[in-house]
N, C-alpha and C positions, 0 to 999 in steps of 0.2 A: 039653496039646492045645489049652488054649483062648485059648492065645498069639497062635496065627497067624492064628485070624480078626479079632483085636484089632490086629492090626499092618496085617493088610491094609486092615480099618477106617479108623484109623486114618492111614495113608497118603494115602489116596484121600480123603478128609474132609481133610485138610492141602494134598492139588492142589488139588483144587476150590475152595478159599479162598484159593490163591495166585494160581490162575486167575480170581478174582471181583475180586481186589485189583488184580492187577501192573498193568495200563494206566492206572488211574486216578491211580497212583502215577507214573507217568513223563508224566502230562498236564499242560499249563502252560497257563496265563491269559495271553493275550495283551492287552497294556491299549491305547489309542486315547483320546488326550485330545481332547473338544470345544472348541478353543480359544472361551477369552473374547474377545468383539469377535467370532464367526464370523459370525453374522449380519450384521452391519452389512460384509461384505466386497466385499458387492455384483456378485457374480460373479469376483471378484479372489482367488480361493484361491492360496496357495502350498503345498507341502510340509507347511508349519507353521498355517499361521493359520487353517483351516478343521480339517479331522482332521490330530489331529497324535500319530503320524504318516499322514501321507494312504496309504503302502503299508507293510503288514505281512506277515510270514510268520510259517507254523504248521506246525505237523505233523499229521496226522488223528490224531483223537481231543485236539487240545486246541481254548481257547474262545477270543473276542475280548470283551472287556470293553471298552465305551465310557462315559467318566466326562463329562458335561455340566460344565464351568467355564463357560460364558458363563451371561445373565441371559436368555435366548429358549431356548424349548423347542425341542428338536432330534430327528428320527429317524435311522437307521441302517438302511436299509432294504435289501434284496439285490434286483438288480434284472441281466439281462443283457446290457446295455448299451442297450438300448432301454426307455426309464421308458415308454412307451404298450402295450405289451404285455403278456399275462396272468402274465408270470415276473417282475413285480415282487413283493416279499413273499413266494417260496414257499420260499424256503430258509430265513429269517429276517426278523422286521421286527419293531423296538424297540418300535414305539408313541412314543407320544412323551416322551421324557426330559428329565422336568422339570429346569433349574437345580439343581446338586448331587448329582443321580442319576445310578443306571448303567443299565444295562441288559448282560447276558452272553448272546450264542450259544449254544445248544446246542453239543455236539459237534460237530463237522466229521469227518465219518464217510468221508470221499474226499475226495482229494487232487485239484489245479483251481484255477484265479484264480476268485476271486469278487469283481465288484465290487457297491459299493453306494452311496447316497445317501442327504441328507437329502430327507423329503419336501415337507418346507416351506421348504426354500432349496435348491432342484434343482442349481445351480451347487456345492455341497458334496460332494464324488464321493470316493473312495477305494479301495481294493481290499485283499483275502485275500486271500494266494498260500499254498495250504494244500499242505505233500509238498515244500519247500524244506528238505531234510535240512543240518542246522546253520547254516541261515541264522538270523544275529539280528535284532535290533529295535534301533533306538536307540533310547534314551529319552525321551520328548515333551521339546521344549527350549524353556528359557524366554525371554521377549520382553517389549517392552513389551505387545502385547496377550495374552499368553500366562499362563498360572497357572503356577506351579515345584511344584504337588502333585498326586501322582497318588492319588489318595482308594483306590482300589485297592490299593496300596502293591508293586504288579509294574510293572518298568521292560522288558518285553518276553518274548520267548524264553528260555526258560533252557535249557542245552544239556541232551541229552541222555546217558544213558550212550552208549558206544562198543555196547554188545550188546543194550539196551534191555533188555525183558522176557525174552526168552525165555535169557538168561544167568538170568537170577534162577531161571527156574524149571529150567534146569538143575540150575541148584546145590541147590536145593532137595531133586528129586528126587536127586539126588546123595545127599544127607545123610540122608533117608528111607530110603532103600537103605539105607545105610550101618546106621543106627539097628534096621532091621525084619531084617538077615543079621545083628549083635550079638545079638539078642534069642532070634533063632534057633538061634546056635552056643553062645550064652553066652559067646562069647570073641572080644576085638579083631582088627579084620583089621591084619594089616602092611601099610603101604603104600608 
């Protein structure tokens, strides 16, 4: 008799921890290299030579990681495309990211362009495009004024499964079932 409140136990203590896990487990670190030399650009950003890359995509619930390679302190600020207005900073803002540092996003909790800026070289701009399902990232590319290391060690978006989480917990619960009606009959189901 005291099987079945063990299995139901059990059970529900097994979702709950697969529901506390599964997202954090299909979230990915998007990386953003500071190129070296970005300061000295002078308002002259490309693709590469300020943030690189200057546009990224994500998926809600993962982060963007910004790795400083130049010798000038840099931020990464989220701002709505107007730097003069009170929506600079409030989704995100690095502080400033010494030479060799990072700085990571929270979660991106909804999908939306984001863009953002340095605060100390306003000409420095780039943009989140969070909820681009399978879109990637290339990987920062090297240059003469460019670093070939991403101190990170993520070169972008990693794909995701085809069913994401909620296959996993399918199956989960699948195999719980599965496990708690064994337990119950004492004998394998055919399948």
């Amino acid at each position: 008799m005291k099987s079945k409140p063990m299995g139901a136990l059990f059970g529900v203590l097994a979702l709950v921890a697969i529901i506390a896990i599964a997202q954090p487990a299909f979230a990915t670190n998007v990386s953003v290299t500071i190129s070296k030399g970005a300061s000295g650009t002078n308002g002259k950003c490309d693709p590469t030579s300020c943030f690189n890359p200057q546009v990224v995509n994500a998926n809600v619930g993962d982060t963007v990681t910004w790795t400083n390679a130049d010798s000038a302190a840099h931020t990464a600020t989220y701002y709505d495309g107007n730097e003069s207005d009170t929506s600079v900073g409030t989704i995100w803002d690095s502080g400033m990211i010494k030479a060799s540092s990072t700085y990571t996003t929270p979660a991106f909790t909804k999908a939306g362009t984001f863009p953002y800026f340095c605060e100390v070289h306003p000409w420095m701009t780039g943009q989140v495009i969070v909820g681009a399902a399978g879109a990637t990232n290339p990987p920062p590319t090297s240059g003469n004024n460019m670093t070939t290391t991403n101190m990170t060690g993520n070169t972008g978006n990693q794909t995701v499964p085809e069913f994401g989480p909620v296959a996993s917990l399918v199956l989960v619960i699948a195999i719980i079932s599965v496990v708690i009606f064994t337990a119950k009959t004492r004998a394998i189901p055919k399948l």
